[in-house]
C-alpha positions, -999 to +999 in steps of 0.1 A: -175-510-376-146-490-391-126-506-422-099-478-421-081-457-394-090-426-378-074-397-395-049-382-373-052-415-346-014-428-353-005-387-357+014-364-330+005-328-322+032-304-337+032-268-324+015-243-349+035-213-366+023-180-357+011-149-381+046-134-384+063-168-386+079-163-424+071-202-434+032-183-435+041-162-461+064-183-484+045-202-509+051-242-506+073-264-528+053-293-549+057-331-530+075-356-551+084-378-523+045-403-514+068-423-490+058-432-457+071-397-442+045-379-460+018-404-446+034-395-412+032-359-419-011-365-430-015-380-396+001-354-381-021-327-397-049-342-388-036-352-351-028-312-348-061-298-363-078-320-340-063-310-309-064-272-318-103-278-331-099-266-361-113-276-397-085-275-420-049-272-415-018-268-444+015-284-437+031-248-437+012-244-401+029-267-386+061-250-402+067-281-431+069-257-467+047-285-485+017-279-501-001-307-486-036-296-464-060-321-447-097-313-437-128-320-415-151-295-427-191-292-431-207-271-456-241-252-452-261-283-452-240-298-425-225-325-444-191-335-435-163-337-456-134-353-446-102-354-463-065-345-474-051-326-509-014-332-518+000-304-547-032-291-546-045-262-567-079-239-569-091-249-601-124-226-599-134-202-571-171-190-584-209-181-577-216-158-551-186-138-532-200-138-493-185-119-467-179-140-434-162-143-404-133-163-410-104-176-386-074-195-384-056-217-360-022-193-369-043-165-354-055-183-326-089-167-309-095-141-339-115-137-367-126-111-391-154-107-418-135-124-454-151-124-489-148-159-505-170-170-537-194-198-525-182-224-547-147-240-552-130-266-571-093-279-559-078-306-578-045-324-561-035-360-553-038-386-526-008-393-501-006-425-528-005-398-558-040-409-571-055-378-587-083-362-568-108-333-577-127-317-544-161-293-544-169-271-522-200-252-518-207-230-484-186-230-459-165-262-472-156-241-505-143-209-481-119-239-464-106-250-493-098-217-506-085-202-470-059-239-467-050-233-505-044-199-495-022-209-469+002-232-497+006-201-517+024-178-487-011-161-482-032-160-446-068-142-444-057-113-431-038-102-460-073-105-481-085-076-456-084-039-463-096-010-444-112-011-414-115-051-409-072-051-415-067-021-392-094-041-364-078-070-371-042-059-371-047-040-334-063-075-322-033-094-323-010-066-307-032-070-284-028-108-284-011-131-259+004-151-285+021-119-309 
């Protein structure tokens, strides 16, 4: 029996900003306001990254300039973490750099090999303002560092170069959604 609500259950499904959409490449303003509209706005991160099946989603995605990014994401031993980060910020990004496909819900249907270190450390607050420290390892640690990429203006394709940005950049011409 549950003691606490599904994330995202009481949430509504916003539409998703685009790779071109300028709120992607601004960097978000800090949350000083843990009233109930930025419990609402949780919900609806999670309601959204649900529906679109993703694992992590920043409030800048949904077009809101906050730095606020919620989660449902394994890591390599396919243990679940579930959870939101309000003013986060990547503390330590270390261990092994690992190329890897990564994706995004802004670039819907792509994805496109992205070096990440295989540890990370975000520190933030809950939607009450409690502090809150995160680790990641694996996969986990490249979501934390791709959704506190997104709160700094930044999307995974700008970490490309080469080959992978030229691929990448001639997939979504080709899109449906560009």
């Amino acid at each position: 029996m549950r003691n606490r609500p599904i994330p995202g259950s009481s949430g509504r499904v916003r539409p998703l900003s685009l790779l071109g959409d300028p709120v992607l490449h601004a960097p978000c303003e800090p949350v000083t306001d843990f009233g109930p509209e930025l419990h609402g706005l949780v919900e609806d991160l999670f309601a959204t990254m649900y529906a679109a099946r993703g694992v992590g989603l920043a409030a800048n995605q949904v077009g809101v300039g906050l730095r606020v990014f919620v989660y449902d994401c394994p890591d390599d031993e396919d243990v679940r973490h579930l959870g939101h980060l309000v003013n986060p910020r990547l503390v330590a990004a270390d261990g092994v750099e690992v190329r890897g496909p990564e994706g995004c819900l802004s670039l819907p249907g792509l994805e496109a090999g992205t070096s990440r270190y295989d540890r990370a450390v975000v520190e933030g607050t809950t939607v009450a303002g409690e502090p809150v420290s995160v680790t990641g390892t694996g996969f986990f640690a490249r979501c934390l560092q791709h959704e506190t990429d997104h709160l700094d203006g930044v999307v995974y394709a700008d970490r490309l170069s080469g080959w992978r940005h030229r691929k990448l950049r001639r997939a979504v011409a080709r899109s449906r959604w560009s």
